[in-house]
N, CA, C and O atoms as a Tripos MOL2 file, in Angstrom:
@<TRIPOS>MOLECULE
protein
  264   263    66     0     0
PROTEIN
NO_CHARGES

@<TRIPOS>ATOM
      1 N          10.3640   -3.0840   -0.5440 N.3       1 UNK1
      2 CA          9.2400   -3.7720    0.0450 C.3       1 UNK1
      3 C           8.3940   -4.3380   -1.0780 C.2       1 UNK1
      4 O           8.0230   -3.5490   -1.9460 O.2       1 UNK1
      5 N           8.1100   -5.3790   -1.1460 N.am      2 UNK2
      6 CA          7.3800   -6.3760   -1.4320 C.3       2 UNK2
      7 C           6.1920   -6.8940   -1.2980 C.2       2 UNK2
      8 O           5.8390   -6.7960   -0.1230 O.2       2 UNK2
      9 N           5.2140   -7.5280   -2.1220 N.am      3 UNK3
     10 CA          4.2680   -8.3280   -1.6980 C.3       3 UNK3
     11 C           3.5470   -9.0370   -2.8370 C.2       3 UNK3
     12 O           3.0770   -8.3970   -3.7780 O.2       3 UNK3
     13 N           3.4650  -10.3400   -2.7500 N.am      4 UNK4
     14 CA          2.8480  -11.0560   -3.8390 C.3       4 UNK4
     15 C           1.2890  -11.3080   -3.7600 C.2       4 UNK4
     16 O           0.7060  -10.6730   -2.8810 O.2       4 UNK4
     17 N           0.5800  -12.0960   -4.5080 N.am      5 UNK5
     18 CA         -0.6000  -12.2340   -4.5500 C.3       5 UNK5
     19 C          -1.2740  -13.0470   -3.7810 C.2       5 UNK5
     20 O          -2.3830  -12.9120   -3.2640 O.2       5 UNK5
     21 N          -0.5920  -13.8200   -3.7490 N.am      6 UNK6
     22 CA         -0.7000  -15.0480   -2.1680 C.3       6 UNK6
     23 C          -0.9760  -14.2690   -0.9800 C.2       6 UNK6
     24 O          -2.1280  -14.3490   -0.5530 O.2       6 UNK6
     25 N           0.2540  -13.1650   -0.0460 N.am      7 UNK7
     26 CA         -0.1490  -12.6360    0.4330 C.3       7 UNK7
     27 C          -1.1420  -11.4060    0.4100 C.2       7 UNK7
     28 O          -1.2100  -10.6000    1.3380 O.2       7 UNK7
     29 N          -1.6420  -11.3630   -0.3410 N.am      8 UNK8
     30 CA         -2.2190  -10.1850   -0.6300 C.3       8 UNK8
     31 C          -3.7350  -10.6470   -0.2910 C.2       8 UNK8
     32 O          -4.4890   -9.9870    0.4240 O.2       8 UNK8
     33 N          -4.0410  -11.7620   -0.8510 N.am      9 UNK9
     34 CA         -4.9770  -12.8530   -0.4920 C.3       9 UNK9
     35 C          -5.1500  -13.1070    0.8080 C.2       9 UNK9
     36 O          -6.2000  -12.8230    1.3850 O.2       9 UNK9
     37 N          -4.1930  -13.6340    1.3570 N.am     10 UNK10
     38 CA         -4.1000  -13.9070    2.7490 C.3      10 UNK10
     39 C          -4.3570  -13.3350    3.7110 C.2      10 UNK10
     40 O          -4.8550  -13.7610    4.7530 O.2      10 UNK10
     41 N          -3.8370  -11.6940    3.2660 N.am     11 UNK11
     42 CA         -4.1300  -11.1340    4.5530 C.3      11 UNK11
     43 C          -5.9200   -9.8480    4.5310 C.2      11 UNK11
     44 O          -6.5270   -9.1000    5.2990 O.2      11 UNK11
     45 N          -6.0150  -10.4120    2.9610 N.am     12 UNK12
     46 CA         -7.9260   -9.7730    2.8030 C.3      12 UNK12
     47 C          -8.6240  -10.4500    3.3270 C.2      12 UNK12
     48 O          -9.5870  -10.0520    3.9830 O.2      12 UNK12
     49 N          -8.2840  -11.7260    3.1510 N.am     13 UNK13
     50 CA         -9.5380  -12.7360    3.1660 C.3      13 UNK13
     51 C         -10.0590  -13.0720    1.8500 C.2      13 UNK13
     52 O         -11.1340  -13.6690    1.9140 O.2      13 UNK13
     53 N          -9.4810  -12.8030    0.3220 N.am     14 UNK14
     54 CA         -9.5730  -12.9460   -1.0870 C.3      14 UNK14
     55 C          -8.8250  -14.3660   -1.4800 C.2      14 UNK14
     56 O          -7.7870  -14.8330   -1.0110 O.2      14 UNK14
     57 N          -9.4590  -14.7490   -2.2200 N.am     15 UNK15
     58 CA         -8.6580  -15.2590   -2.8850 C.3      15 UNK15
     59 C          -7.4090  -15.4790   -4.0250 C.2      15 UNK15
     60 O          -8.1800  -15.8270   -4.9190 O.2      15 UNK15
     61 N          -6.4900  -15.5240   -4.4740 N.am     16 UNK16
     62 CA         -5.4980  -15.4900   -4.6540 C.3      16 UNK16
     63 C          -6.1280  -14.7540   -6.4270 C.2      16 UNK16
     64 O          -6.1730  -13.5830   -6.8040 O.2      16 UNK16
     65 N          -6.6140  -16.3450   -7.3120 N.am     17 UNK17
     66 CA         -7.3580  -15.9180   -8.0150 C.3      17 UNK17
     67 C          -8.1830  -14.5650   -8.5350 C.2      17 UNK17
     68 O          -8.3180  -14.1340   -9.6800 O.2      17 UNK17
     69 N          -8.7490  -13.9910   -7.0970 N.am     18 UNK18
     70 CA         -9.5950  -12.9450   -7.3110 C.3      18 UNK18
     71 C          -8.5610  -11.6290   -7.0400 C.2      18 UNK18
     72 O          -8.8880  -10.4730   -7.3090 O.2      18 UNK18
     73 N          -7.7000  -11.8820   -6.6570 N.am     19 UNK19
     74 CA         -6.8250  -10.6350   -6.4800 C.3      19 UNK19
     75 C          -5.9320  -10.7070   -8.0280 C.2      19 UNK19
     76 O          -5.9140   -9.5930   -8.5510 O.2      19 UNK19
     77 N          -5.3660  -11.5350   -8.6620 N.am     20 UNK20
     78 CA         -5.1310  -11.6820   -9.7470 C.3      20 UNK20
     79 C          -6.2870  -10.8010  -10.9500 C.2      20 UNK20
     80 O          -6.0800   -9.8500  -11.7040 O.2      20 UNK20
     81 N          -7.1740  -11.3970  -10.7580 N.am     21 UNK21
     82 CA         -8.0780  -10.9070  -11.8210 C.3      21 UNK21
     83 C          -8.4140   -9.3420  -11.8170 C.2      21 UNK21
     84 O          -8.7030   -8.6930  -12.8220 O.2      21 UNK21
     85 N          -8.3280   -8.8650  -10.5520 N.am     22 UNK22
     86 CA         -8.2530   -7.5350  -10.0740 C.3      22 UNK22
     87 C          -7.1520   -6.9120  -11.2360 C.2      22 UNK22
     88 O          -7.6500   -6.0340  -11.9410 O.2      22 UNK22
     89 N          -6.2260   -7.1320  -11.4230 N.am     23 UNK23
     90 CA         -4.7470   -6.5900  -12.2420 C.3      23 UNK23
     91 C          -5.7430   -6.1340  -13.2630 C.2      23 UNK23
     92 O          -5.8580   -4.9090  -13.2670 O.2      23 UNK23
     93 N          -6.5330   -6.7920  -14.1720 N.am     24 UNK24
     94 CA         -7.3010   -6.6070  -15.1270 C.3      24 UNK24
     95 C          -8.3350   -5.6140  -15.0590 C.2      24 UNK24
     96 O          -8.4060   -4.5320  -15.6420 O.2      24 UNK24
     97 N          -9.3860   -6.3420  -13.9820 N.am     25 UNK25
     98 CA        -10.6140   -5.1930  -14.2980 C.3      25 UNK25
     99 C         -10.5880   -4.4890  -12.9130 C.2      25 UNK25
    100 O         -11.6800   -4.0940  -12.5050 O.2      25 UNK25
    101 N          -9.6570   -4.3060  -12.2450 N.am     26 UNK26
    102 CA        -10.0330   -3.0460  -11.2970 C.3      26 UNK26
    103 C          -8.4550   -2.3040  -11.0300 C.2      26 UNK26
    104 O          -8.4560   -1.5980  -10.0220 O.2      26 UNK26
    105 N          -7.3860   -2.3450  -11.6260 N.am     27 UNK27
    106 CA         -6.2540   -2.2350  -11.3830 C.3      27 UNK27
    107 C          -6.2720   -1.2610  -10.2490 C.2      27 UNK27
    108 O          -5.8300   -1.8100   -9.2390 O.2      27 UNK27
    109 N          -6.6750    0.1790  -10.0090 N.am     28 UNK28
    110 CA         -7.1200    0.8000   -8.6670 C.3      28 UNK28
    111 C          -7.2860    0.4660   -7.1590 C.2      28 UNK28
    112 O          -6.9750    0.9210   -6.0580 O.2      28 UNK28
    113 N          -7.9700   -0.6190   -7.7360 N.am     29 UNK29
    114 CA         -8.7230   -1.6510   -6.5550 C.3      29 UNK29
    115 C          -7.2320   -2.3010   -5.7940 C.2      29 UNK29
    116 O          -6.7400   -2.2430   -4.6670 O.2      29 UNK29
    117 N          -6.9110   -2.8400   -6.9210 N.am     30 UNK30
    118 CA         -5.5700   -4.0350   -6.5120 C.3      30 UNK30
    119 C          -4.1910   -2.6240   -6.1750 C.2      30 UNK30
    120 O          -3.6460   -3.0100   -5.1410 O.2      30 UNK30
    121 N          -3.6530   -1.5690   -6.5240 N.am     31 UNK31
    122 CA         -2.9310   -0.8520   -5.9340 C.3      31 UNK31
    123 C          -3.6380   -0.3480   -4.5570 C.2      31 UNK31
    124 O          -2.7930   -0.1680   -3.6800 O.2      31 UNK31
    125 N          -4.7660   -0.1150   -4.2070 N.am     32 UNK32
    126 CA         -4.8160    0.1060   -2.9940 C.3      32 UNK32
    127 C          -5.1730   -0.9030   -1.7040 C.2      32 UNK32
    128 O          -5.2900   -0.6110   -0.5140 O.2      32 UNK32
    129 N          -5.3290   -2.4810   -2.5220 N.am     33 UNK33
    130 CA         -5.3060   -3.4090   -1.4460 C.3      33 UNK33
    131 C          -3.7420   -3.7210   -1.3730 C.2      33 UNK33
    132 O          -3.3480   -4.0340   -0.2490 O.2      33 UNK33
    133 N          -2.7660   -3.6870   -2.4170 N.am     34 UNK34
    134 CA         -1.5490   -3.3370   -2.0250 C.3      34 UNK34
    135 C          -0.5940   -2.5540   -0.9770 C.2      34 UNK34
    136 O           0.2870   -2.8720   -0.1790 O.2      34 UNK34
    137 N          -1.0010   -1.7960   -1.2450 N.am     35 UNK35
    138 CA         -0.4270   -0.7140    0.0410 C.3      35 UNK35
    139 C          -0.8170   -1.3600    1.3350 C.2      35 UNK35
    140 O          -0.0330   -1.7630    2.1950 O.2      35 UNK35
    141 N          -2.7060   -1.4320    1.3810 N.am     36 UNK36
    142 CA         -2.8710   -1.5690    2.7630 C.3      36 UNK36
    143 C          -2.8000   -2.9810    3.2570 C.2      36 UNK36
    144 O          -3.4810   -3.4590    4.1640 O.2      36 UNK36
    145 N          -1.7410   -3.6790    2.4270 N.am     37 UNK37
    146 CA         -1.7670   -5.3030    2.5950 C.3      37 UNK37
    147 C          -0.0690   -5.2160    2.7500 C.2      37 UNK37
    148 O           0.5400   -6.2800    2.8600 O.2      37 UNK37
    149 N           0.6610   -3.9640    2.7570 N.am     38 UNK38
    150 CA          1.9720   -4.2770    2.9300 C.3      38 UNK38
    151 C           1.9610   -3.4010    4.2240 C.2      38 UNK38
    152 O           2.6860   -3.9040    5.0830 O.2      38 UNK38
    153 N           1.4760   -2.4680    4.5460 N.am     39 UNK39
    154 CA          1.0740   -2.1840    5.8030 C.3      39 UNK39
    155 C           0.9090   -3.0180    7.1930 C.2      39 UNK39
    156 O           1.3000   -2.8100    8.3420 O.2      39 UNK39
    157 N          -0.0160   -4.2900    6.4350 N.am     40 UNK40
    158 CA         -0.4380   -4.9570    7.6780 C.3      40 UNK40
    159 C           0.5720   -6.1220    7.6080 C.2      40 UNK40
    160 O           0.5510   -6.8490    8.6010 O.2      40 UNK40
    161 N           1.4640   -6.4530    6.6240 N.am     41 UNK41
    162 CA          2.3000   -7.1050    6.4180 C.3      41 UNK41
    163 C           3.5980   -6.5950    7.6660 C.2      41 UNK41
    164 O           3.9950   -7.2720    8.6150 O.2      41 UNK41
    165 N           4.0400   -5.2170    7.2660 N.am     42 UNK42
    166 CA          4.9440   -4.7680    7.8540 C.3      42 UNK42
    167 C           4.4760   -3.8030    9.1770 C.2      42 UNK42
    168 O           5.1800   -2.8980    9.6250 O.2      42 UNK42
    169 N           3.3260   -4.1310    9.6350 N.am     43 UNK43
    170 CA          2.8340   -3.7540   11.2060 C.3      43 UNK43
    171 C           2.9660   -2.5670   10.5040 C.2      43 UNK43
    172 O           4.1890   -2.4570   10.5900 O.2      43 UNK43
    173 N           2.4540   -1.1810    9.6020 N.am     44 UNK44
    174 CA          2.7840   -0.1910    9.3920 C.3      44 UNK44
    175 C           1.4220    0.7490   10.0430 C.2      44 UNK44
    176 O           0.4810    0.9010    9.2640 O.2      44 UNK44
    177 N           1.3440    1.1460   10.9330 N.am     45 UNK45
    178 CA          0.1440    1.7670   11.4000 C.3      45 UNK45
    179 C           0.1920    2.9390   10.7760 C.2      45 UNK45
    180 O           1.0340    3.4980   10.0740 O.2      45 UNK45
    181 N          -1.5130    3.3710   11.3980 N.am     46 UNK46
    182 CA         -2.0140    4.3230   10.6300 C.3      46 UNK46
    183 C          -1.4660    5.7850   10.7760 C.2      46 UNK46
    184 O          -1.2640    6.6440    9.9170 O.2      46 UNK46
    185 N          -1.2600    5.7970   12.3520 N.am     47 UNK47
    186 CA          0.0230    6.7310   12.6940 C.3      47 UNK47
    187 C           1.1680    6.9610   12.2450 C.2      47 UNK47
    188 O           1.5470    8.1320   12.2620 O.2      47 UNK47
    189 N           1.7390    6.2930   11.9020 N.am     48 UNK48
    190 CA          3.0250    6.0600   11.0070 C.3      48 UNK48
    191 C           2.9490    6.0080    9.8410 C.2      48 UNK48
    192 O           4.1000    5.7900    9.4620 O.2      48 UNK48
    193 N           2.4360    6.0580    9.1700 N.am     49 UNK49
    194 CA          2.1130    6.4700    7.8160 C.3      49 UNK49
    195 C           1.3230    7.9510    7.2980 C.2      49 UNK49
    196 O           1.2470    8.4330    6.1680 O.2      49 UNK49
    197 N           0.7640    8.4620    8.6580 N.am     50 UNK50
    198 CA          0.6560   10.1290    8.5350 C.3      50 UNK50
    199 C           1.8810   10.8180    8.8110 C.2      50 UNK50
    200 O           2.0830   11.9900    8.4900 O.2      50 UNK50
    201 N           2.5650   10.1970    9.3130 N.am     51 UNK51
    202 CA          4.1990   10.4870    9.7820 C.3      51 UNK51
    203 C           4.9570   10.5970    8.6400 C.2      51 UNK51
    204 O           5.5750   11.6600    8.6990 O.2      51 UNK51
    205 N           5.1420   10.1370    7.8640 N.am     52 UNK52
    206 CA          5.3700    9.1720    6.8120 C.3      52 UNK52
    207 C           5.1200   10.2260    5.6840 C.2      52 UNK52
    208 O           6.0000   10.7420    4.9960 O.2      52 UNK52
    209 N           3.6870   10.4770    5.6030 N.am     53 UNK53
    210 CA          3.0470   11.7750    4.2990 C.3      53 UNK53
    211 C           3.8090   13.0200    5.1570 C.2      53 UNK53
    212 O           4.8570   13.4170    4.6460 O.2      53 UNK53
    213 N           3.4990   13.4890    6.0630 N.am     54 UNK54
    214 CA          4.2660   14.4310    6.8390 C.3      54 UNK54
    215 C           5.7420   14.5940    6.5990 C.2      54 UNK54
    216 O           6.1300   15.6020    6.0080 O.2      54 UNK54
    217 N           6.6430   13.6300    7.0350 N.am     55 UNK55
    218 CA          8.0160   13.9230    6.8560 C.3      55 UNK55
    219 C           7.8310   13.9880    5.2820 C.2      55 UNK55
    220 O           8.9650   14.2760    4.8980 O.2      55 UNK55
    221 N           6.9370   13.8660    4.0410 N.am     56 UNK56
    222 CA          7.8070   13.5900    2.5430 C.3      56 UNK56
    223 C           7.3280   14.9870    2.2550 C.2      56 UNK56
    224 O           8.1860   15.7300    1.7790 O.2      56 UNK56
    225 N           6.0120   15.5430    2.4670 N.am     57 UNK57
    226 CA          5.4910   17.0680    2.1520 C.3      57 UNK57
    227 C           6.3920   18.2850    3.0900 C.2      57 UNK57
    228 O           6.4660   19.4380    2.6660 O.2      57 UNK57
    229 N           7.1010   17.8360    4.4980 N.am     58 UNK58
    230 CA          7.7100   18.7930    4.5910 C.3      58 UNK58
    231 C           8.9890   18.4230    3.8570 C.2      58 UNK58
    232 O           9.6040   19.4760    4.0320 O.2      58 UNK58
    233 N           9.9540   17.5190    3.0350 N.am     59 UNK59
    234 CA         11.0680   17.1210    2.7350 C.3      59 UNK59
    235 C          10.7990   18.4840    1.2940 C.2      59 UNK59
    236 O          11.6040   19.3160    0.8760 O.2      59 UNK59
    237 N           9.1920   18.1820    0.8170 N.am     60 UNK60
    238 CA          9.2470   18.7820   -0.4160 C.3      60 UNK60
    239 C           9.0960   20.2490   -0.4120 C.2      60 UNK60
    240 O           9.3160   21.0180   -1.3470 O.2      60 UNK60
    241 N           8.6480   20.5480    0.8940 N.am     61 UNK61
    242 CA          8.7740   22.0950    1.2330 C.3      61 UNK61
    243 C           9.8190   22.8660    1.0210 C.2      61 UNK61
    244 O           9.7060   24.0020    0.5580 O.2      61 UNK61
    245 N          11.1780   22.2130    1.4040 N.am     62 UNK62
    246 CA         12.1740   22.3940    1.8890 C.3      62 UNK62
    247 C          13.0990   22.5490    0.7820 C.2      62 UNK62
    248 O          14.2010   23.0960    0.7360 O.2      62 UNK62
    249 N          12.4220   21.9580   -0.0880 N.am     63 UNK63
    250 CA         13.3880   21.9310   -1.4990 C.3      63 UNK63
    251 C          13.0440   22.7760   -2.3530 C.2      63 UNK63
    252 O          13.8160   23.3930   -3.0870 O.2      63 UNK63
    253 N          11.6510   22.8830   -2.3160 N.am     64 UNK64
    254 CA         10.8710   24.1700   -2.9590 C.3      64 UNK64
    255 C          11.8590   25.2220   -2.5870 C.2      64 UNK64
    256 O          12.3500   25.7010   -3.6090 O.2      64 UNK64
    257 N          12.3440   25.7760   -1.4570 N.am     65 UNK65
    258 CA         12.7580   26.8500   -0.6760 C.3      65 UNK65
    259 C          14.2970   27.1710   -0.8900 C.2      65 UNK65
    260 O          15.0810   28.1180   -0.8300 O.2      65 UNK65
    261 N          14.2660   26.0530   -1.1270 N.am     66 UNK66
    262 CA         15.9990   26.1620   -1.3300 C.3      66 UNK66
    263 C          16.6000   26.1130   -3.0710 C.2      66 UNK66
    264 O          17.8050   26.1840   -3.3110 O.2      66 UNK66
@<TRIPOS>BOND
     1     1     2 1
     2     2     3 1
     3     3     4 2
     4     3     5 am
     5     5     6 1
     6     6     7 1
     7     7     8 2
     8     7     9 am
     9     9    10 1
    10    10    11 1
    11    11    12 2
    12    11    13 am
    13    13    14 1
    14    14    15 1
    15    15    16 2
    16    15    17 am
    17    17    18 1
    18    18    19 1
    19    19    20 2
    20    19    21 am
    21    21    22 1
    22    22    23 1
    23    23    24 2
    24    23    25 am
    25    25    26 1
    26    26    27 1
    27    27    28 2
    28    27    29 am
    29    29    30 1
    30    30    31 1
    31    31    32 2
    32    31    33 am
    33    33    34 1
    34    34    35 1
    35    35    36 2
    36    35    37 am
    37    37    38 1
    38    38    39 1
    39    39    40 2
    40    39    41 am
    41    41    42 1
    42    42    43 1
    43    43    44 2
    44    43    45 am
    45    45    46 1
    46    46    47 1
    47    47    48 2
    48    47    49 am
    49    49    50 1
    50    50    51 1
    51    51    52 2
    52    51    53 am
    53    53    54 1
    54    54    55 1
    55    55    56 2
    56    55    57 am
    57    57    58 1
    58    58    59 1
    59    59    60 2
    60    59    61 am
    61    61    62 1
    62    62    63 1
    63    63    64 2
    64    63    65 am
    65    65    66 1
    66    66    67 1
    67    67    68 2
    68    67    69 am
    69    69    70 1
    70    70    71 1
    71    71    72 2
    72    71    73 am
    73    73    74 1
    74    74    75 1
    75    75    76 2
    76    75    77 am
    77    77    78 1
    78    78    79 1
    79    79    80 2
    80    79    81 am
    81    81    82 1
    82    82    83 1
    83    83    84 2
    84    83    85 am
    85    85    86 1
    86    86    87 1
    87    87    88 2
    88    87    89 am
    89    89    90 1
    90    90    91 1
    91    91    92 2
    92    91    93 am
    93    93    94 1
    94    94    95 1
    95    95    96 2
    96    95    97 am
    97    97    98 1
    98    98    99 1
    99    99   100 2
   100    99   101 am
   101   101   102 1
   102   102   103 1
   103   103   104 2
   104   103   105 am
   105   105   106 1
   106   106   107 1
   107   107   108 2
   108   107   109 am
   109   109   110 1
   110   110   111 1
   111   111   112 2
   112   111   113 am
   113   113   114 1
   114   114   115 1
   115   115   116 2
   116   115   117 am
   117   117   118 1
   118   118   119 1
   119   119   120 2
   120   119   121 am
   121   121   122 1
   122   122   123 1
   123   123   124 2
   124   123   125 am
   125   125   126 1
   126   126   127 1
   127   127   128 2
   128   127   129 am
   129   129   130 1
   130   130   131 1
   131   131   132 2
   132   131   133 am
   133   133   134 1
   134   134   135 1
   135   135   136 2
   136   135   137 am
   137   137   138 1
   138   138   139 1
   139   139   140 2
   140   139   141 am
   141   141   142 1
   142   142   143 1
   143   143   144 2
   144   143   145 am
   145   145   146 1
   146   146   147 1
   147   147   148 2
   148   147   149 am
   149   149   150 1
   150   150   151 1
   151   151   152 2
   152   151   153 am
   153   153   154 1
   154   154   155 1
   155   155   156 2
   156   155   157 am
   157   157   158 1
   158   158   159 1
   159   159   160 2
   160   159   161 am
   161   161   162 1
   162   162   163 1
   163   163   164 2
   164   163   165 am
   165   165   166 1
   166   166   167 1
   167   167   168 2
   168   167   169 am
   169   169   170 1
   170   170   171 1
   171   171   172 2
   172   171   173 am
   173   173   174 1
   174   174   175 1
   175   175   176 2
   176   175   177 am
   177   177   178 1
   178   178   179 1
   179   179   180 2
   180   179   181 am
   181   181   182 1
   182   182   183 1
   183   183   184 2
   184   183   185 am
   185   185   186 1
   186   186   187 1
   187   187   188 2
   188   187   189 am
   189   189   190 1
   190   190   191 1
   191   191   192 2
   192   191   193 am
   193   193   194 1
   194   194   195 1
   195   195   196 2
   196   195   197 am
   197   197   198 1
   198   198   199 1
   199   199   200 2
   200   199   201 am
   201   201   202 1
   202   202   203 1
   203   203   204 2
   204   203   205 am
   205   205   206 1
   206   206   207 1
   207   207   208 2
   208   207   209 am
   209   209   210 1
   210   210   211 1
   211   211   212 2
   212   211   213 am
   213   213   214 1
   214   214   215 1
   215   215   216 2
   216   215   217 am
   217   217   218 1
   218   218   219 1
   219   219   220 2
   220   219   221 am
   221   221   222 1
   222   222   223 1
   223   223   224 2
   224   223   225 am
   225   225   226 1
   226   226   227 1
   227   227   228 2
   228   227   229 am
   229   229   230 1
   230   230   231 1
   231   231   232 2
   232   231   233 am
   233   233   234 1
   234   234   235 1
   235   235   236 2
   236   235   237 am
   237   237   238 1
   238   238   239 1
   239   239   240 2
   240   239   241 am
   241   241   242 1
   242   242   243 1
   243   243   244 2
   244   243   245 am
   245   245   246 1
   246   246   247 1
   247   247   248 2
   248   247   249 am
   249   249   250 1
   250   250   251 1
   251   251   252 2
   252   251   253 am
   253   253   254 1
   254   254   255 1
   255   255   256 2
   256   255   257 am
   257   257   258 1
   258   258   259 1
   259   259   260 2
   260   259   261 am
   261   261   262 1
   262   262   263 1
   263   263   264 2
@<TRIPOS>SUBSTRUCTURE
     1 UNK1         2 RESIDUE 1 A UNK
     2 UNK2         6 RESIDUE 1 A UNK
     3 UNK3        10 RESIDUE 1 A UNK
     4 UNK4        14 RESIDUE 1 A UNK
     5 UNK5        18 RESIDUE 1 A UNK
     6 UNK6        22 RESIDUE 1 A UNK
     7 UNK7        26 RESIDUE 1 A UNK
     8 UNK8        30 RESIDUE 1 A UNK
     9 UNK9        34 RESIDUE 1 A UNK
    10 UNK10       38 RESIDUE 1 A UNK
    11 UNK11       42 RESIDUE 1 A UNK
    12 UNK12       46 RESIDUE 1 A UNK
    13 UNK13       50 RESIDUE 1 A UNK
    14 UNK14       54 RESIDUE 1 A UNK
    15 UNK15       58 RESIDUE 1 A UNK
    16 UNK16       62 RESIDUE 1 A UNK
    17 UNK17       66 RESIDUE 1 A UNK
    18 UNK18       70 RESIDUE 1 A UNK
    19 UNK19       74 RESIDUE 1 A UNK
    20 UNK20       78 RESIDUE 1 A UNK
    21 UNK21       82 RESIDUE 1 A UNK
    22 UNK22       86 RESIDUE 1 A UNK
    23 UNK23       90 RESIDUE 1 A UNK
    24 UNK24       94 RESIDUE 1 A UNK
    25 UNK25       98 RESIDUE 1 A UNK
    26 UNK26      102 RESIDUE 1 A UNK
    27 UNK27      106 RESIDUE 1 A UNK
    28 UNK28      110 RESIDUE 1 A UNK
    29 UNK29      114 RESIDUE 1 A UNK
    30 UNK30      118 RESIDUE 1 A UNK
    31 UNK31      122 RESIDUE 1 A UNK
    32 UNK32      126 RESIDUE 1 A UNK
    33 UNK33      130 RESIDUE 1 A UNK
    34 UNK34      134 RESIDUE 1 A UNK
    35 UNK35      138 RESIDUE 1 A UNK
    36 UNK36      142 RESIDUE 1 A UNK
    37 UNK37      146 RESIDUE 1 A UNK
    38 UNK38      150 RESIDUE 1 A UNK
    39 UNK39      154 RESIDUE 1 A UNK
    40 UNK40      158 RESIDUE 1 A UNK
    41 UNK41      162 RESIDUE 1 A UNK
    42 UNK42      166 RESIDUE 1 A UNK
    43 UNK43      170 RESIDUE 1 A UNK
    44 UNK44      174 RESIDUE 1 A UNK
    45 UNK45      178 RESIDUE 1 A UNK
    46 UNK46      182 RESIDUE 1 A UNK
    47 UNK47      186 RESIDUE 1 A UNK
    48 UNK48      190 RESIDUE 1 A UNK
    49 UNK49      194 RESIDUE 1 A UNK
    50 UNK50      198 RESIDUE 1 A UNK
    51 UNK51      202 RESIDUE 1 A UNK
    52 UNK52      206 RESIDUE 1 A UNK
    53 UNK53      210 RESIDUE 1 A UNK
    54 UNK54      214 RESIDUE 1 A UNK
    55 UNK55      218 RESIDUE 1 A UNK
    56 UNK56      222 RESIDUE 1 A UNK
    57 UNK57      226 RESIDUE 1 A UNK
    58 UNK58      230 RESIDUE 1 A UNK
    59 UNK59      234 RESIDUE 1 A UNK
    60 UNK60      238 RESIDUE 1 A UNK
    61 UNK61      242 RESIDUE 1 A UNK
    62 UNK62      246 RESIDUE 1 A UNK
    63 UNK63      250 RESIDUE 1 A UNK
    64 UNK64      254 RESIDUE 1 A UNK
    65 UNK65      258 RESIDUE 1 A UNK
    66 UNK66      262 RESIDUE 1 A UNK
């Protein structure tokens, strides 16, 4: 999964520019408008993505155990 700066822009309401410049002085900023810009990219609801932390913490339970 994917997402460029164009969309990343597109779907904030930012400009392309200002999400660029982000890489620089907020890099934080720009990984978490990432995520929640490939989310809304890929219809990923909020439900499904507690699903999501859920199935990987019990995957890591499981390995712990074994």
């Amino acid at each position: 999964m994917k997402i460029i700066y164009k969309e990343i822009a597109e779907l904030t309401g930012k400009t392309e520019a200002g999400i660029k410049s982000m890489k620089k002085n907020n890099p934080e900023q720009l990984e978490l408008l990432k995520m929640g810009a490939l989310c809304k990219k890929y219809n990923i609801t909020t439900k499904e993505l507690e699903n999501i932390v859920n199935l990987r913490t019990t995957q890591e339970n499981l390995n712990e155990t074994l």
